[in-house]
N, C-alpha and C positions, 0 to 999 in steps of 0.2 A: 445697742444691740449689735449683735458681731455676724456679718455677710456668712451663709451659707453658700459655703461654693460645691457648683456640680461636678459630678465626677467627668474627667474627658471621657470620650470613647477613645475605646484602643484602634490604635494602628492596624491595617490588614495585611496582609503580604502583599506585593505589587500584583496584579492581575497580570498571568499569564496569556499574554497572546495568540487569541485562537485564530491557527493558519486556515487555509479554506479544506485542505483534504482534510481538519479535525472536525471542523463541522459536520462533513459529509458521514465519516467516520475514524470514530479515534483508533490510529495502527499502533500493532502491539503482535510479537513474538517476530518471524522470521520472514526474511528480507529475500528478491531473487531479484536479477537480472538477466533478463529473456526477450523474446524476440517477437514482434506482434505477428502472429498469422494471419488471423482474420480479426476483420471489424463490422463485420456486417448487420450484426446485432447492437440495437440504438444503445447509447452509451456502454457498452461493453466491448472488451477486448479480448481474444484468446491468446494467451501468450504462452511459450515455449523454450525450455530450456536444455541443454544437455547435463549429463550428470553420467554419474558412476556407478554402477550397482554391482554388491560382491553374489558370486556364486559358489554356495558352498560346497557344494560337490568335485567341483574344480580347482579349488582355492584362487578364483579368479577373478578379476574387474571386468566386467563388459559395460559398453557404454549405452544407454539409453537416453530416452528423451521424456520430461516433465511437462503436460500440460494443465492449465490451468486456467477458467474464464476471472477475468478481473475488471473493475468497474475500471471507466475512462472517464473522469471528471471534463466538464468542456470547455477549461481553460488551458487543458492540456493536448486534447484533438490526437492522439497518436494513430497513428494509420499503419496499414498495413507493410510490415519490412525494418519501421522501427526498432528504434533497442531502447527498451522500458524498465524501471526499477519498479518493482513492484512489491509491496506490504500485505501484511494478513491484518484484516480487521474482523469486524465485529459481521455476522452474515449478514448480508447485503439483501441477499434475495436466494432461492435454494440450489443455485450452483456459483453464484457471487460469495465468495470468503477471503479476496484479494481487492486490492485497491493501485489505479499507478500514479505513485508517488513524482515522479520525474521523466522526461523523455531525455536518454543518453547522447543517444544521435539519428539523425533522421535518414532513410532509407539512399543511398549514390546510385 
């Protein structure tokens, strides 16, 4: 009688390394670097950037300011004065749609 042999199973691709901000949530589309205002609010941060805004009437740049509340994971603790990279993810909660990725440098 001649051995039946079973088929292998197939190989998987290597498992992707889930970092802890992917757990929290997975970031996806556009990136800022801004400035933590406030932290007052538990795990959250409101952070701040400057930016350029055209005005058509003028054919002109004036400069304004972007804010935005973003979650504060607690391995990261950014405080108030920081400078934070921060991510868009998936809504957090109904003014959370930002995540911080990295603290830059810390307040002098």
């Amino acid at each position: 009688m001649a051995k039946i042999e079973k088929p292998k199973a197939k190989k998987s691709a290597p498992k992707k390394e889930v970092t802890k901000m992917e757990s929290i949530a997975p970031t996806r589309g556009r990136t800022f670097v801004g400035k933590v205002i406030s932290d007052k609010m538990p795990k959250t941060v409101n952070v701040e950037w400057a930016r350029q805004a055209y005005l058509y009437k003028y054919e002109r740049y004036y400069p304004t300011k972007s804010r935005v509340k973003a979650h504060n994971p607690e391995h990261i603790k950014a405080k108030v004065g920081d400078m934070v990279r921060i991510a868009e993810c998936r809504p957090i909660s109904k003014t959370k749609k930002f995540i911080v990725i990295e603290k830059m440098e810390a307040k002098k």
